[in-house]
The first five atom37 places (N, CA, C, CB, O) and aatype in JSON, in Angstrom:
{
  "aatype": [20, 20, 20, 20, 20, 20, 20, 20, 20, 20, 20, 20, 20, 20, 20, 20, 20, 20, 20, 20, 20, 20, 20, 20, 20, 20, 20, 20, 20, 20, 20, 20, 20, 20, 20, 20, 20, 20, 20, 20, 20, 20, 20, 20, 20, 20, 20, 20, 20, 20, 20, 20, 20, 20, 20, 20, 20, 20, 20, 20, 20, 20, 20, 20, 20, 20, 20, 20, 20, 20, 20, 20, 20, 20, 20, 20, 20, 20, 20, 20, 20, 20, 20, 20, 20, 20, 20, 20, 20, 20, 20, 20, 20, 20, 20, 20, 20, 20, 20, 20, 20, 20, 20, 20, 20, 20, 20, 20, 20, 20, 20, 20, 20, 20, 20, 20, 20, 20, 20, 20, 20, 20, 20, 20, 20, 20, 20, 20, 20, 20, 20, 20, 20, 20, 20, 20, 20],
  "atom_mask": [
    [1, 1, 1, 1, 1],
    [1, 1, 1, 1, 1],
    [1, 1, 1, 1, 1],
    [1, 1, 1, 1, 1],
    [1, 1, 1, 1, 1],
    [1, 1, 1, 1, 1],
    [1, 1, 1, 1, 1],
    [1, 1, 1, 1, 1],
    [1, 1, 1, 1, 1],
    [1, 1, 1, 1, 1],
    [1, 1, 1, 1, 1],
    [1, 1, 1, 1, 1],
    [1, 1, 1, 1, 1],
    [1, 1, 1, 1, 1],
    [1, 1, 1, 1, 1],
    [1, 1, 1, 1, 1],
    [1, 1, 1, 1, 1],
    [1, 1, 1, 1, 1],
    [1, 1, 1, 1, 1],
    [1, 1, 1, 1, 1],
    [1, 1, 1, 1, 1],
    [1, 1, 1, 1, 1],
    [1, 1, 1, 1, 1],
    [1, 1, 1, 1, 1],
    [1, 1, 1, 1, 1],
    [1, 1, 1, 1, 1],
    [1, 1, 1, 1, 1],
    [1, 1, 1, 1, 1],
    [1, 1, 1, 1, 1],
    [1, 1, 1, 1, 1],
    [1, 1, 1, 1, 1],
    [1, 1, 1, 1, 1],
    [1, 1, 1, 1, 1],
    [1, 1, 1, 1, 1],
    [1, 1, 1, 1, 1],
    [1, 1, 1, 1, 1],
    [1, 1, 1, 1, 1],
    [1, 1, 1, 1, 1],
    [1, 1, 1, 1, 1],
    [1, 1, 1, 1, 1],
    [1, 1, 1, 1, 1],
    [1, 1, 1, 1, 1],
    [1, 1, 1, 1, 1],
    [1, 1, 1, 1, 1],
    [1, 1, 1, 1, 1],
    [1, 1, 1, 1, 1],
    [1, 1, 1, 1, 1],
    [1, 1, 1, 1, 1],
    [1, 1, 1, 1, 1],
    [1, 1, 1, 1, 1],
    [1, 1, 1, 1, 1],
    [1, 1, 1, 1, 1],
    [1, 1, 1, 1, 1],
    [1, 1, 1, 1, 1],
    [1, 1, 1, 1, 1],
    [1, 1, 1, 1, 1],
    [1, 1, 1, 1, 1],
    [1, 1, 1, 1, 1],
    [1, 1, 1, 1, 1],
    [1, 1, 1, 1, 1],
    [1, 1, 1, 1, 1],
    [1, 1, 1, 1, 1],
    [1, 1, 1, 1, 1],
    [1, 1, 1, 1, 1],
    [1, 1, 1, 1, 1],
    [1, 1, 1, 1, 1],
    [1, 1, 1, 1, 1],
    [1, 1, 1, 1, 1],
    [1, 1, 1, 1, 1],
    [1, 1, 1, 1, 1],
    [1, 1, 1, 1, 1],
    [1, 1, 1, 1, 1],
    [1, 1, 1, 1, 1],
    [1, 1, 1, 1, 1],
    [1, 1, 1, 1, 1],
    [1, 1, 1, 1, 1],
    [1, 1, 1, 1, 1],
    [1, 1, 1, 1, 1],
    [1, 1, 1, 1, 1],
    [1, 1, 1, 1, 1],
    [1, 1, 1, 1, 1],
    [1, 1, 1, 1, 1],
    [1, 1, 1, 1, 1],
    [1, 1, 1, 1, 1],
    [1, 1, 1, 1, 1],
    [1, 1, 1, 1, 1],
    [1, 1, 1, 1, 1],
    [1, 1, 1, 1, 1],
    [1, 1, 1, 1, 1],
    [1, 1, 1, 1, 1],
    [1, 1, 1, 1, 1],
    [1, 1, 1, 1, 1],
    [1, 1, 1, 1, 1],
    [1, 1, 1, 1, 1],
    [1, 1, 1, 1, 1],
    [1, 1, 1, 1, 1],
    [1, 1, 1, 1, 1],
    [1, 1, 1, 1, 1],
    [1, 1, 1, 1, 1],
    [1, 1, 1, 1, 1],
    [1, 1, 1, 1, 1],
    [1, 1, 1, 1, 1],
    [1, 1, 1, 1, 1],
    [1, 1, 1, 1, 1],
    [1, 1, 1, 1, 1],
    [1, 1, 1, 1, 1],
    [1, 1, 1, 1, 1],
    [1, 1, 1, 1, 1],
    [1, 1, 1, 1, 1],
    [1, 1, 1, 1, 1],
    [1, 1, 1, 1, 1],
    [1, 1, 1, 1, 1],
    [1, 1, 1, 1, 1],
    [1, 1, 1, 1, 1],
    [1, 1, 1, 1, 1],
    [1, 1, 1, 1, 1],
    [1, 1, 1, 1, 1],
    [1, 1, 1, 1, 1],
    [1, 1, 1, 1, 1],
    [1, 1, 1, 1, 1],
    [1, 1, 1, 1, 1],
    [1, 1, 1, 1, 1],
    [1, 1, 1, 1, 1],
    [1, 1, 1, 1, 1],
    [1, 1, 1, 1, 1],
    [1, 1, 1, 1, 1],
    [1, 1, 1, 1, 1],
    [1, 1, 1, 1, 1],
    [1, 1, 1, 1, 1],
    [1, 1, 1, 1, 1],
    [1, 1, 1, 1, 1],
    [1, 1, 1, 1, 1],
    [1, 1, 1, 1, 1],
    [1, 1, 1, 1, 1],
    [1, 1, 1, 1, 1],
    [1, 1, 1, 1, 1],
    [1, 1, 1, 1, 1]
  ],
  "atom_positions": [
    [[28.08, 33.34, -9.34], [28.15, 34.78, -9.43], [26.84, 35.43, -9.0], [28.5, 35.2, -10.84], [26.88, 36.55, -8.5]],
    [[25.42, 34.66, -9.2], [24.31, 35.52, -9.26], [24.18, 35.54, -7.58], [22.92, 34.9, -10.26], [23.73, 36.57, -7.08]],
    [[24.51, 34.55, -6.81], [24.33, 33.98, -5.22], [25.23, 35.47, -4.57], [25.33, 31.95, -4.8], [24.7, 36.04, -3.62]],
    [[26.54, 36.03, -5.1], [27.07, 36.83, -4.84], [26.45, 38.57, -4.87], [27.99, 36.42, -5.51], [26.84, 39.49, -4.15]],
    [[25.43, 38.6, -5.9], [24.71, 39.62, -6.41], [23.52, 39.71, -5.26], [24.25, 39.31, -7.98], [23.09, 40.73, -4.73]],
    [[23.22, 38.71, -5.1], [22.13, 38.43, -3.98], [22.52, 38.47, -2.38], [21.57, 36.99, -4.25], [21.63, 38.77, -1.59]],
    [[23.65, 38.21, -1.96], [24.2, 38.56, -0.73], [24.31, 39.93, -0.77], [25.44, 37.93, -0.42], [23.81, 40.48, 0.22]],
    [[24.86, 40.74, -1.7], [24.79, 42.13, -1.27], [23.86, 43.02, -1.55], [25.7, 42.69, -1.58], [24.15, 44.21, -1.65]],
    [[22.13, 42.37, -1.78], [21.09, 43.31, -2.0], [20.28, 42.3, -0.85], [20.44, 43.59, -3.8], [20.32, 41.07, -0.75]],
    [[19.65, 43.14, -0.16], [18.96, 42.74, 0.99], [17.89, 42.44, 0.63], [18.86, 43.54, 1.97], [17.3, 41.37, 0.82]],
    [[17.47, 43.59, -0.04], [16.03, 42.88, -0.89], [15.92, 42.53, -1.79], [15.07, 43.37, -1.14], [15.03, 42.92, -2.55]],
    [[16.86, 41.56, -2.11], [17.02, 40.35, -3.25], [15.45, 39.31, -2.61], [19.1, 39.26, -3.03], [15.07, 39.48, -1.45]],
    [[14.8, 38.4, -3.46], [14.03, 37.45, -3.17], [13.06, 37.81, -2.86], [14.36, 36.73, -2.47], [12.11, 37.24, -3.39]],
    [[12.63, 39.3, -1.5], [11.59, 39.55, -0.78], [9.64, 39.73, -1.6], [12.23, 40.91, -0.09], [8.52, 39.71, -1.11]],
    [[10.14, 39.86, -2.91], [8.45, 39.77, -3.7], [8.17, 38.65, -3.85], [8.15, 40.34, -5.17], [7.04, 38.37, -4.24]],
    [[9.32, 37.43, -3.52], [8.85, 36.15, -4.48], [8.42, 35.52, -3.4], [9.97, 35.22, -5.47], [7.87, 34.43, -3.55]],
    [[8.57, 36.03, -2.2], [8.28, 34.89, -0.34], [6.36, 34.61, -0.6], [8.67, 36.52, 2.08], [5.62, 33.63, -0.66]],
    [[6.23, 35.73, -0.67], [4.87, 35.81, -0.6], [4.31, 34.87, -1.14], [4.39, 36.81, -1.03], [3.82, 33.97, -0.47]],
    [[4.26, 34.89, -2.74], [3.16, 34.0, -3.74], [3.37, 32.67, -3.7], [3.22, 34.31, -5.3], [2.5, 31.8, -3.79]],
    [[5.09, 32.42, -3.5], [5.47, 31.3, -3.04], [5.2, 30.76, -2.21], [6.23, 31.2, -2.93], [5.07, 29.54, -2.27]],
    [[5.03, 31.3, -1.33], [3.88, 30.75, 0.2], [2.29, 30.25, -0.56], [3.4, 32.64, 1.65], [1.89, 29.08, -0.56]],
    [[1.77, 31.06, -1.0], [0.11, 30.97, -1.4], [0.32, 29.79, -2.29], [-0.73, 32.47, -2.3], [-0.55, 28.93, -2.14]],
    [[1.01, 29.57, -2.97], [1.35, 28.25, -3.99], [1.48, 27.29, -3.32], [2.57, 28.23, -4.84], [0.93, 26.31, -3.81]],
    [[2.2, 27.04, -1.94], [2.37, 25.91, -1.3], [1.48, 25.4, -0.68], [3.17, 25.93, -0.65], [1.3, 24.19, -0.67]],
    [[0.72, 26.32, 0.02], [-0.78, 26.56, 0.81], [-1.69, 25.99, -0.45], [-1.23, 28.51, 1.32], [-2.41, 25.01, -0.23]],
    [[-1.68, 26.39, -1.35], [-2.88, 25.84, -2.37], [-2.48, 24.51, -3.2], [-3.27, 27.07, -3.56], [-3.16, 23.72, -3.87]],
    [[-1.32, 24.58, -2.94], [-0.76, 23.16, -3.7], [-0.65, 21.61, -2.49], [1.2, 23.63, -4.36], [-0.55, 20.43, -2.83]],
    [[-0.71, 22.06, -1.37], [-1.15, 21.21, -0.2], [-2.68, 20.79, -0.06], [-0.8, 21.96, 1.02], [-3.1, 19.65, 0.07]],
    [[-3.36, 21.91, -0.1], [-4.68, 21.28, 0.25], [-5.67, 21.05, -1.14], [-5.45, 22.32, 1.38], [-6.84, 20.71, -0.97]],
    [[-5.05, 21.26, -2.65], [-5.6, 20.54, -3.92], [-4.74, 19.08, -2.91], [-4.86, 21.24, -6.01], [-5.58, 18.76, -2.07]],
    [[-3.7, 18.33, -2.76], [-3.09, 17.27, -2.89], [-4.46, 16.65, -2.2], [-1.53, 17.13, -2.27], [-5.34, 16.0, -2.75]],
    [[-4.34, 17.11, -0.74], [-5.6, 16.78, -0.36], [-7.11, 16.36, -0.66], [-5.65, 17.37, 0.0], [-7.77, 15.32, -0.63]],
    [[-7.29, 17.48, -0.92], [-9.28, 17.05, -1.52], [-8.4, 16.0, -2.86], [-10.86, 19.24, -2.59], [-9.01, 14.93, -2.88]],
    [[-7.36, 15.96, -3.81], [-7.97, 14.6, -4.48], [-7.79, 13.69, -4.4], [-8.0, 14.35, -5.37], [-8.23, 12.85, -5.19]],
    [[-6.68, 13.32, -2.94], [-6.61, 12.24, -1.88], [-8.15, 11.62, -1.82], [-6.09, 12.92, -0.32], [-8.65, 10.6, -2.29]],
    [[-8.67, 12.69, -1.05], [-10.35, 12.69, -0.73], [-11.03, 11.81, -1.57], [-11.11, 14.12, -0.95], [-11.4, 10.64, -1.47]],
    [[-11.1, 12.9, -2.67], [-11.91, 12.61, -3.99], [-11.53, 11.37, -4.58], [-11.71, 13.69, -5.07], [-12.36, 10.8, -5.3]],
    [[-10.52, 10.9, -4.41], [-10.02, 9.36, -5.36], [-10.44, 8.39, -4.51], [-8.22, 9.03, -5.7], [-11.16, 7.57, -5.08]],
    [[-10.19, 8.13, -3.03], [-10.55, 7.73, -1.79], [-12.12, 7.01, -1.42], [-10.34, 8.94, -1.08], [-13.09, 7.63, -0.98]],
    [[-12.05, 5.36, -1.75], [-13.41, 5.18, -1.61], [-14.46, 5.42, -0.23], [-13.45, 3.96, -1.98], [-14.15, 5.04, 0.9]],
    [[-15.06, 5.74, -0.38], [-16.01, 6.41, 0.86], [-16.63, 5.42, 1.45], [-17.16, 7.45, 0.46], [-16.7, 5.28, 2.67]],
    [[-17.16, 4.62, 0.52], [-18.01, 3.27, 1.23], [-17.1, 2.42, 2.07], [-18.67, 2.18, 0.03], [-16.04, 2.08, 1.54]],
    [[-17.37, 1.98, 3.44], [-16.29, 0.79, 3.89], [-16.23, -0.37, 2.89], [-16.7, 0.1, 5.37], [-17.35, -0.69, 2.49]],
    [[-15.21, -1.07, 2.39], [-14.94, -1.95, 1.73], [-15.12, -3.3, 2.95], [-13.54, -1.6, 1.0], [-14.45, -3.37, 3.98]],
    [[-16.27, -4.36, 2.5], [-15.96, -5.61, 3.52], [-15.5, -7.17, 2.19], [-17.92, -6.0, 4.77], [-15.65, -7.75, 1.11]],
    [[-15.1, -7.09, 3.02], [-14.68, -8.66, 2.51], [-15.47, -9.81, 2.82], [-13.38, -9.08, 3.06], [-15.79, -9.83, 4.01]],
    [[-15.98, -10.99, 2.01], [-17.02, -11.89, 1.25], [-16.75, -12.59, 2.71], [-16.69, -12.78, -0.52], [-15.83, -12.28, 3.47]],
    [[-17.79, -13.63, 2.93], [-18.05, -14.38, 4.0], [-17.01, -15.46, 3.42], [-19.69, -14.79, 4.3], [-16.84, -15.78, 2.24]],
    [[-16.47, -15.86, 4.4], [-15.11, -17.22, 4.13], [-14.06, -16.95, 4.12], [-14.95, -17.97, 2.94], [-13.12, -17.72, 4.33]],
    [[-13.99, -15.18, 3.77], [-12.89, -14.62, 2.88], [-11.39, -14.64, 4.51], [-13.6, -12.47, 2.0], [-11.62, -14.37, 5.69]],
    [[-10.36, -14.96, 4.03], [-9.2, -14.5, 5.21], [-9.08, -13.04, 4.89], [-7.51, -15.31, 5.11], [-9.41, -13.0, 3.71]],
    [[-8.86, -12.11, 5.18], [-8.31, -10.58, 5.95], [-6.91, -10.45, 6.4], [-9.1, -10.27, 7.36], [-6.28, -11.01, 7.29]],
    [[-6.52, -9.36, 5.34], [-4.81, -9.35, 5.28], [-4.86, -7.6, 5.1], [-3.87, -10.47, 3.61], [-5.41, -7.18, 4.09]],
    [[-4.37, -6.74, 5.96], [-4.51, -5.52, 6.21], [-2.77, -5.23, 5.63], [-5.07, -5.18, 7.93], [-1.83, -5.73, 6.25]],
    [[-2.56, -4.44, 4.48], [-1.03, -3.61, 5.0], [-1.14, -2.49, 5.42], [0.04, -3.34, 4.01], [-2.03, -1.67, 5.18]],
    [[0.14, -2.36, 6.33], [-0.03, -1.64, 7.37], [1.77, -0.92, 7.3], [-0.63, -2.69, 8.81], [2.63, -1.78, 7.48]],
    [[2.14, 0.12, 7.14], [3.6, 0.49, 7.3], [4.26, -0.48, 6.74], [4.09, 0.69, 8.66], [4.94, -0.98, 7.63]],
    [[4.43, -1.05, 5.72], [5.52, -1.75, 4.36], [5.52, -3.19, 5.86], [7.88, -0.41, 3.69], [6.47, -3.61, 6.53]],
    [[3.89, -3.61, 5.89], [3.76, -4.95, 6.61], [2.49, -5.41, 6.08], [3.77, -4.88, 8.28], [1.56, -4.7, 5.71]],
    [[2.55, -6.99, 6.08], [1.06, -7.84, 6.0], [0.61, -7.93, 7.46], [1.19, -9.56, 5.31], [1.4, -8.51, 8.21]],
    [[-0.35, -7.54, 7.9], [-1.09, -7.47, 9.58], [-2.57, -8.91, 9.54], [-2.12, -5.18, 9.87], [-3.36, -8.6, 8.65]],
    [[-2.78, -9.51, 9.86], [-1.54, -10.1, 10.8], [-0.67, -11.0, 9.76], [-2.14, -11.18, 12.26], [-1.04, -10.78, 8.61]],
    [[0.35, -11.91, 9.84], [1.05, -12.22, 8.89], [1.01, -13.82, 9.65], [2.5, -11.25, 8.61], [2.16, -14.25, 9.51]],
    [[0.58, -14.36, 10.02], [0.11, -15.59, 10.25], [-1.35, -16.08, 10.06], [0.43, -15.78, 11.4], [-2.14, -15.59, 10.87]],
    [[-1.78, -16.82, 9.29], [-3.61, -17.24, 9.08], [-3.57, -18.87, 9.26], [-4.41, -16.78, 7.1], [-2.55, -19.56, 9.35]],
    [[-4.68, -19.24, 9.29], [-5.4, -20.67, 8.85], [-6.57, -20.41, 8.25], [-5.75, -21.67, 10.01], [-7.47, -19.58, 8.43]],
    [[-6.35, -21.43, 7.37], [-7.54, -21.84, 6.4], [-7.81, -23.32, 6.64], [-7.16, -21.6, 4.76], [-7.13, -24.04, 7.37]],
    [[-8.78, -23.65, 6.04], [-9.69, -24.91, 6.04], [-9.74, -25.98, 4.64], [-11.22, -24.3, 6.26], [-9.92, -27.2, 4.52]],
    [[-9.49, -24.84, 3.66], [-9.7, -25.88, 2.14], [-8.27, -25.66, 1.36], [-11.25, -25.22, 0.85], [-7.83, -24.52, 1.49]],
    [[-7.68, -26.32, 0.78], [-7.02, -25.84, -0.69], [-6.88, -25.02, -1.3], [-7.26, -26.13, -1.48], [-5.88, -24.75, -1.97]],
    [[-8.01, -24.34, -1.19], [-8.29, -22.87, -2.21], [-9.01, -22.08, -1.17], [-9.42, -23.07, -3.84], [-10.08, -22.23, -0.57]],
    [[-8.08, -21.2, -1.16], [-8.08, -20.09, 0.04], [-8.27, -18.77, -0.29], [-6.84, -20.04, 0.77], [-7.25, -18.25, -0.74]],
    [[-9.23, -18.05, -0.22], [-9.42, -16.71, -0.94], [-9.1, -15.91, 0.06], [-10.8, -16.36, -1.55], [-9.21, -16.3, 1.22]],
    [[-8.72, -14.83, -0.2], [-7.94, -13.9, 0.41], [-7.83, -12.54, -0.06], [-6.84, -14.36, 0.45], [-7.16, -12.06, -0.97]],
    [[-8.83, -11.92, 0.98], [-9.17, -10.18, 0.75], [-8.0, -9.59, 1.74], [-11.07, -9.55, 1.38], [-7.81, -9.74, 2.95]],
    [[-7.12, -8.67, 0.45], [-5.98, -7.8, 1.11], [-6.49, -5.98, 0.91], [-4.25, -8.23, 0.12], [-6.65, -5.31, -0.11]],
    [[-6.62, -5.62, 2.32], [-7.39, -4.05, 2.17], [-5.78, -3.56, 2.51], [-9.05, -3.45, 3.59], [-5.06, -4.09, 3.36]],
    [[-5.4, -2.31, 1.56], [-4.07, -1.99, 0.82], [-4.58, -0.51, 1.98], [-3.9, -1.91, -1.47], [-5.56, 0.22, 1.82]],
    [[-3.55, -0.47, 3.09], [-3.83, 0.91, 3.55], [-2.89, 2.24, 3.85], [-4.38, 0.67, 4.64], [-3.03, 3.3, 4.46]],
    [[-1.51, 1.39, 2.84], [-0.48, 2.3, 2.59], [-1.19, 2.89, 1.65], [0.91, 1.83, 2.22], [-2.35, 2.74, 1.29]],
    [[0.12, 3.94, 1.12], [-0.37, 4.55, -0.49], [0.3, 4.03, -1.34], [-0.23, 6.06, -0.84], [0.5, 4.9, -2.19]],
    [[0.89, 2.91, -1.69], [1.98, 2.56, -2.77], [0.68, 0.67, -3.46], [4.36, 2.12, -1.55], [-0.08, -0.15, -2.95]],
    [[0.97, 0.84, -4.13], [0.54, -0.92, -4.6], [1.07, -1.7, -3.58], [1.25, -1.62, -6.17], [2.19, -1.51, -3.11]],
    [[0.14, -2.73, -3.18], [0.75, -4.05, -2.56], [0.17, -5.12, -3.75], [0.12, -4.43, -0.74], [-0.73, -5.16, -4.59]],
    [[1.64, -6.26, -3.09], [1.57, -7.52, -4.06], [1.4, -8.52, -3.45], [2.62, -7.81, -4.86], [2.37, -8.95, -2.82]],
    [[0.39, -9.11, -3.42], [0.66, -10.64, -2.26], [0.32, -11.31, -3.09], [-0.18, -11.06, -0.75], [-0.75, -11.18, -3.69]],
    [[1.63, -12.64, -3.41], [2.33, -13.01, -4.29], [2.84, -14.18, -3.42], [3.25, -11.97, -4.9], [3.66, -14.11, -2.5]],
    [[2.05, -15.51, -3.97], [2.15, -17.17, -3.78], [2.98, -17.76, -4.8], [0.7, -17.95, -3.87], [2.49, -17.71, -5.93]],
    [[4.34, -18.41, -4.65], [4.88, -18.97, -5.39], [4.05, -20.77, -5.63], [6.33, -18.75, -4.85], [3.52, -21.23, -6.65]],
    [[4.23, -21.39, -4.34], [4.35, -23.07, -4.37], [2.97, -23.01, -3.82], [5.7, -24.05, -3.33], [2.45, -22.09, -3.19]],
    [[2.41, -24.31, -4.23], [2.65, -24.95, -5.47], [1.74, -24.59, -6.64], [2.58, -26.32, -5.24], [1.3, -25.37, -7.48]],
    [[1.52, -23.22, -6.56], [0.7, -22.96, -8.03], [0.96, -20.96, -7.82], [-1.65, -23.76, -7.99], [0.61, -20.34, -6.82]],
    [[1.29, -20.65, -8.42], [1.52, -19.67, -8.58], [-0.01, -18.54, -8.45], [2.29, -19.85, -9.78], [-0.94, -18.91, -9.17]],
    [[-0.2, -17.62, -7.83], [-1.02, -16.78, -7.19], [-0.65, -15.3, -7.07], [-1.19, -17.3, -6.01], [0.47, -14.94, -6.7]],
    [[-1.71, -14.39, -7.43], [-0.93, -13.16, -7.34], [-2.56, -12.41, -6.77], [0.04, -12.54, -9.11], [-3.68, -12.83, -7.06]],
    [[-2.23, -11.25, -5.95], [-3.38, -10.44, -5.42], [-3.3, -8.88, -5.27], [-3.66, -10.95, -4.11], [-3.24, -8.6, -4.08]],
    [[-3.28, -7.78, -6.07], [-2.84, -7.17, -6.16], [-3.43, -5.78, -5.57], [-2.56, -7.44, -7.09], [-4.35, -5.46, -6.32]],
    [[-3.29, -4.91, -4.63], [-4.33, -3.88, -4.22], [-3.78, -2.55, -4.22], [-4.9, -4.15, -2.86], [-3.1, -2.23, -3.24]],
    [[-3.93, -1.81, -5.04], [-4.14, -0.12, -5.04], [-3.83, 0.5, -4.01], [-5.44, 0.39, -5.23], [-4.54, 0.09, -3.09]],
    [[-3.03, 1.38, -3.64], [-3.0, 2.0, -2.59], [-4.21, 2.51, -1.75], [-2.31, 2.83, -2.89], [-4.88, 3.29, -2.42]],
    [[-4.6, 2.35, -0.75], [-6.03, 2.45, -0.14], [-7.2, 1.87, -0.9], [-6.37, 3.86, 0.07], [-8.31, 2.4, -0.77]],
    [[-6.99, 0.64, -1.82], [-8.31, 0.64, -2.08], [-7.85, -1.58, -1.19], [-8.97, 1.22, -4.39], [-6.86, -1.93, -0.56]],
    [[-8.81, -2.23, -1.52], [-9.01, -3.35, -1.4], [-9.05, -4.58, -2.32], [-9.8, -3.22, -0.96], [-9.52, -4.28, -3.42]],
    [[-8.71, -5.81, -2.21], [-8.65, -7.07, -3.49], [-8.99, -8.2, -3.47], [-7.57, -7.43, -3.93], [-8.43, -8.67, -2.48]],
    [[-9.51, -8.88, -3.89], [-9.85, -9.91, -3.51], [-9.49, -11.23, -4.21], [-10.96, -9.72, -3.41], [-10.05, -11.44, -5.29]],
    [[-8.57, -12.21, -3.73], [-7.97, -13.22, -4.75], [-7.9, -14.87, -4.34], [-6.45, -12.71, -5.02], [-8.37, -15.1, -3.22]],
    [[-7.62, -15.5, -4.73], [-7.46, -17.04, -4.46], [-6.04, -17.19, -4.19], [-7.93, -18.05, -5.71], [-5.17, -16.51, -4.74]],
    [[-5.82, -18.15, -3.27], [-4.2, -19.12, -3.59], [-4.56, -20.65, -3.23], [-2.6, -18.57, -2.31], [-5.5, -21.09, -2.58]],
    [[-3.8, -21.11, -3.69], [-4.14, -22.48, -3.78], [-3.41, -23.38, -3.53], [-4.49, -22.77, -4.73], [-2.49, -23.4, -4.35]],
    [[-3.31, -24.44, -2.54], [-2.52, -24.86, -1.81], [-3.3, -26.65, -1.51], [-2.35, -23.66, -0.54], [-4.49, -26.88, -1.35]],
    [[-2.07, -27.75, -1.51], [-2.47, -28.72, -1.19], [-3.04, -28.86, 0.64], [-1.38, -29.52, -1.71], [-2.39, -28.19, 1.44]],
    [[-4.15, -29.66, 1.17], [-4.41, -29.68, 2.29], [-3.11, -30.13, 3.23], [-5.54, -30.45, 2.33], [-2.21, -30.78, 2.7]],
    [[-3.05, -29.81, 4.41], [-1.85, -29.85, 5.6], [-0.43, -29.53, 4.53], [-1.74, -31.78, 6.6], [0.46, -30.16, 3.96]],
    [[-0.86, -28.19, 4.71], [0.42, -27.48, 3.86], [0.91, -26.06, 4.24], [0.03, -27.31, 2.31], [0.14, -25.3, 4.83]],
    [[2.01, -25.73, 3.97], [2.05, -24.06, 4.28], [2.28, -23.19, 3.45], [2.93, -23.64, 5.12], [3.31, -22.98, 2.79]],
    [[1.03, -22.52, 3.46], [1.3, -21.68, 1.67], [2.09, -20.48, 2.6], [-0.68, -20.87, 0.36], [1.69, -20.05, 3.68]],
    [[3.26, -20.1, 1.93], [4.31, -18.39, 2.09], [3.61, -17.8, 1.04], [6.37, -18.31, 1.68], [3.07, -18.27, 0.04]],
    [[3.75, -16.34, 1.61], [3.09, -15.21, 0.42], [4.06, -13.94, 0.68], [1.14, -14.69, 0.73], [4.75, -13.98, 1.7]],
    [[4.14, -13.0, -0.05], [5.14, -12.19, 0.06], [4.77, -10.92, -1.41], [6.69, -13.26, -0.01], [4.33, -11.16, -2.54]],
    [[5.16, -9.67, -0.82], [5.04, -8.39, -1.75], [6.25, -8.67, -2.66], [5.16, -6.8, -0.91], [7.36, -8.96, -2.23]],
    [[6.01, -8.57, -3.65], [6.94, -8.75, -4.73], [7.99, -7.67, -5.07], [6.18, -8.95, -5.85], [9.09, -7.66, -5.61]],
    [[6.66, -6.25, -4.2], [7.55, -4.73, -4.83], [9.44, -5.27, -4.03], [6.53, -2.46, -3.66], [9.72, -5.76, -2.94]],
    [[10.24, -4.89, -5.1], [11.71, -4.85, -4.31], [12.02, -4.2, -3.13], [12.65, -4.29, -5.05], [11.95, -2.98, -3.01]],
    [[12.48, -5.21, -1.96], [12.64, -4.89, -0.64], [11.55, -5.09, 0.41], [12.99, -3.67, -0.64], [11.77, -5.01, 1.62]],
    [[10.54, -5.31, -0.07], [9.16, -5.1, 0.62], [9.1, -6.14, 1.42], [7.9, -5.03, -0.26], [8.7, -5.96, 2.57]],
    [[9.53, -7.66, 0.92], [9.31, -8.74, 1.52], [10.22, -8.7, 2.83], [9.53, -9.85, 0.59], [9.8, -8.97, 3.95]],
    [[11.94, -8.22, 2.42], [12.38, -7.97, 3.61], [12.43, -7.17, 4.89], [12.97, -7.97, 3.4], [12.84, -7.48, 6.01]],
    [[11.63, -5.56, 4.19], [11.06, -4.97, 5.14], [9.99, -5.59, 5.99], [10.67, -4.0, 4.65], [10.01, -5.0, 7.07]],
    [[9.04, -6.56, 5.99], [8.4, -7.18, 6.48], [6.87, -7.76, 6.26], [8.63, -6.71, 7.21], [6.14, -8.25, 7.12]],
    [[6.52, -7.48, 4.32], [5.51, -7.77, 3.9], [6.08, -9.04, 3.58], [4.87, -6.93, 2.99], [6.97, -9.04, 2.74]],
    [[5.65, -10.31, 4.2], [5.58, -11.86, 3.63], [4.86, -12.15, 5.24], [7.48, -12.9, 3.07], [4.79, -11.4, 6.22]],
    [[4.29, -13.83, 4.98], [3.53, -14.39, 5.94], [2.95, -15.63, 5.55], [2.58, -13.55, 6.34], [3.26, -16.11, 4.46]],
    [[2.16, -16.21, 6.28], [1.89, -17.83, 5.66], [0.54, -17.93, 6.28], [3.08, -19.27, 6.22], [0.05, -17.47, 7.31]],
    [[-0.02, -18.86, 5.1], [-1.54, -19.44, 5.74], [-1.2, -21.13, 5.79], [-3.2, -19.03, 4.45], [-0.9, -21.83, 4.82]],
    [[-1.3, -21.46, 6.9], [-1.84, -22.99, 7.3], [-2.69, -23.44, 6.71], [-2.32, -23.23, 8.45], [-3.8, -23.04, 7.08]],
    [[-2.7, -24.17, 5.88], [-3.85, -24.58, 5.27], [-4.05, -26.47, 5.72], [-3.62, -24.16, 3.46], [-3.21, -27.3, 5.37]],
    [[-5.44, -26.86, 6.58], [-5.57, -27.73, 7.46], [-6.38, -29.27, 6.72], [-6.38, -26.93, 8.64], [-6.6, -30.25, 7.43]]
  ]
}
């Protein structure tokens, strides 16, 4: 009934365009600066030895590695905005977990001439295309 009241007054709505605009305008660029503000400033590097696992669009980049020892540490810099999980089942269970834009740094552990799989745990993620494997030699 009220949608009907409003079709036949023309200047139904016309005071509310305005502030409603300035609200969206100011509610966009607060989202912003505390994007900014939460957002670490320093480049994040990862430890000498360390493998480098970038997500990238609901992906592990690159999603193929080699390693050298058993125990394989593994810095994942998180450059979506959602949590990533990189998540080692066999043969010892491993988990590495990184913040949306921030960085992590974790172990997996794997017998020598083996292939450790790793994979985002969030639901769907692995099949969208976060999983990948390190050679371990």
């Amino acid at each position: 009934m009220a949608g009907l009241v409003h079709l036949r007054d023309p200047a139904a709505g016309r005071g509310a365009a305005a502030p409603t605009g300035v609200l969206a305008v100011v509610f966009i660029f607060a989202s912003l600066g505390l994007v900014w503000a939460m957002t670490d400033a320093a480049p994040q590097v990862a430890p000498a030895g360390a493998l480098e696992v970038e997500t990238v669009n609901v992906t592990f980049v690159p999603d193929s590695l080699r390693a050298s020892s058993g125990e394989v540490r593994v810095a994942v810099r998180n450059r979506d905005l959602f949590c990533a999980h990189l998540h080692h089942r066999r043969p010892r269970r491993s988990d590495v977990t990184a913040a949306g834009g921030a960085a992590a740094l974790g172990r997996l552990r794997g017998p020598a001439r083996h292939l450790l799989h790793y994979y985002c745990r969030i639901p769907s993620h692995a099949t969208l295309g976060m999983r990948g494997t390190i050679t371990v030699r």
